[in-house]
N, C-alpha and C positions, 0 to 999 in steps of 0.2 A: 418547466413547472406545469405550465397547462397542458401539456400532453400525458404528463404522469397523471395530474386527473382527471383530465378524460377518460385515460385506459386503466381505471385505479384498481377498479372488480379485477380485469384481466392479471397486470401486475401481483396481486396479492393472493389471484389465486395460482398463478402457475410463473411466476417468477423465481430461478432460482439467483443469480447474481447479477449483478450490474459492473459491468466494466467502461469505467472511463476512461478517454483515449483522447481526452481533449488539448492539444498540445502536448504528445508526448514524449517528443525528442528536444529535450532541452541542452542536449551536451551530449559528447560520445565519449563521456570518462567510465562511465556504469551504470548500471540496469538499477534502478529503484523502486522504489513502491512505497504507498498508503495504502493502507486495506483494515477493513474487518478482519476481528480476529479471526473467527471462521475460517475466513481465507486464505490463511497466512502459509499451510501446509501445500494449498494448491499453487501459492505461489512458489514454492522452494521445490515442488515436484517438479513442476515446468521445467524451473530454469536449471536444474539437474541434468536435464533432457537433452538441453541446447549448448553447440558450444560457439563461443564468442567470434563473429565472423572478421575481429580485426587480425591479421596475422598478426601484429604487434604481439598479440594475447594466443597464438595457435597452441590447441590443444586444453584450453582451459575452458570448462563449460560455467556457463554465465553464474551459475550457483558460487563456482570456486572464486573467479574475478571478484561478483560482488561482494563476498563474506569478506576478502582481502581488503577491500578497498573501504567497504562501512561494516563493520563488524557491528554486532547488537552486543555493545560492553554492557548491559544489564543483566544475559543471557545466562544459566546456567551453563550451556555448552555453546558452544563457535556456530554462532547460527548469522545470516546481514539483518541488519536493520532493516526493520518494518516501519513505517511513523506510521500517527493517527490520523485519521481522514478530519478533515475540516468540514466547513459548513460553504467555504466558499468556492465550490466548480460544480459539474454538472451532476453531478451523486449526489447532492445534495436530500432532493426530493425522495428519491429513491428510497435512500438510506432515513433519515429522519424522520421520514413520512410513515414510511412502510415495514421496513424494516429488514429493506432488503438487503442480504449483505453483499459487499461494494471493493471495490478497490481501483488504485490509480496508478499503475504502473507505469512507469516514464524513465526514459534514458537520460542521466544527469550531465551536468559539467562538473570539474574539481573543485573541491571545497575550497582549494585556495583563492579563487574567484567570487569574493564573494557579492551574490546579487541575488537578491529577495525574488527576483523574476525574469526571464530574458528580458531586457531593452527594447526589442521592437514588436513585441506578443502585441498582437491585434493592431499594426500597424501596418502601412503600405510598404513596410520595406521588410515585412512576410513574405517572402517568396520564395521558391524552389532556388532562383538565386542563389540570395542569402543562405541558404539551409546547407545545399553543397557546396558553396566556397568555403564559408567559415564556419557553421557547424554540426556536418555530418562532412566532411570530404569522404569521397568512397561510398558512402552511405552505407557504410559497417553494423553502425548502429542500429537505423532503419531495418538495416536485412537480421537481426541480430532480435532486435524488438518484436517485427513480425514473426519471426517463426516462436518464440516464447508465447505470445497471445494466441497463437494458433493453436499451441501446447494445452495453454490452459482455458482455451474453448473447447479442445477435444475433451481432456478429463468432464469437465462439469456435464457434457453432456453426453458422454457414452459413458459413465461410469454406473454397475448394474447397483449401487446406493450412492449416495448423493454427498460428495467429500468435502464434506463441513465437519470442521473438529473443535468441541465445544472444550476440550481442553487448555486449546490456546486462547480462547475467552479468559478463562482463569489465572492465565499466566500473565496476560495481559493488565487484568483488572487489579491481581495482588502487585503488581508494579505499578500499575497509577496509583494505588490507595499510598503504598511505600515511599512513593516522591512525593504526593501529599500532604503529605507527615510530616516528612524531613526538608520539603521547602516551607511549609507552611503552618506548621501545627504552633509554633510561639503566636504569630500574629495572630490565627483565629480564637487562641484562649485570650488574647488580652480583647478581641470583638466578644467574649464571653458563648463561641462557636463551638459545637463539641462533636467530635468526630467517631463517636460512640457505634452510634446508629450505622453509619456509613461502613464502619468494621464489624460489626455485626452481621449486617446486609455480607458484606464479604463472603465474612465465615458460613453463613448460610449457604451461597452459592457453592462454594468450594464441598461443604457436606453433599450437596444436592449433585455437583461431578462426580462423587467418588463413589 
């Protein structure tokens, strides 16, 4: 955080994304990601690119893997799941502060496992060890994950306009307001909350895309 303000003029004048990398082989089931919506095309360009270096998977590029394995069931068409970046890792500052757009791509474990966080993240029993016995063996993923990031450091900065797609803001945004609604809309009329304005705001934005 005090390095982003330090360099805050710099960042905001000539920053285009922030990639976070902090712990990002948690599993070698599938390629995932948090991101800006922005982001979201640079990430599915990438991993197009690449194809999945476990032979398990030979022949399938990390795009096909990932859509199989987390499919985005809100989608209109067969796209992976994207989630929303939170407040808690190192994008933080970046993102919130700035506004710069962000994302957290990371190698998962299977959902059937289920743990809110690896077990020993920021522990002495972090080590290369532990990583290639139990989990990366091969280190498939690793080699799998690095060339996808290298993918999508080349796009952002050799690209001759700058591949931000404020469409997928839209897509994004009318599906939060949607689950809003439909988790939420009874309890905040009985709070006397009205979600008027919020649809509104929406619909503004969506005219101001098209």
């Amino acid at each position: 955080h005090e390095w982003v303000e330090e360099y805050s003029d710099d960042l905001q004048n000539r920053a285009v994304a922030y990639i976070n990398m902090d712990a990002p082989i948690k599993g070698n089931y599938t390629f995932s990601a948090r991101s800006s919506p922005m982001l979201h095309e640079v990430l599915y360009n990438a991993s197009r690119r690449v194809l999945v270096k476990d032979p398990n998977y030979a022949g399938l590029t990390v795009y096909e893997d990932w859509v199989n394995k987390t499919p985005n069931k809100s989608a209109n068409q067969k796209q992976p799941k994207i989630g929303y970046l939170g407040a808690g890792s190192d994008q933080t500052s970046f993102l919130h502060e700035f506004g710069i757009p962000s994302m957290y791509p990371t190698y998962y474990y299977s959902p059937k496992y289920y743990l809110p966080s690896l077990p020993f993240y920021h522990t002495f029993l972090d080590t290369y060890d532990m990583v290639s016995k139990f989990v990366d063996p091969n280190l498939y993923a690793h080699t799998t994950y690095a060339t996808v990031i290298a993918e999508i450091i080349l796009e952002l900065s050799d690209s001759i306009k700058l591949p931000l797609d404020v469409s997928s803001f839209l897509h994004v945004l009318t599906d939060a307001y949607s689950q809003t609604v439909s988790k939420h809309a009874v309890l905040l009329k009985k709070q006397g909350i009205t979600l008027v304005y919020l649809k509104k705001a929406v619909e503004n934005f969506k005219e101001d895309c098209s």
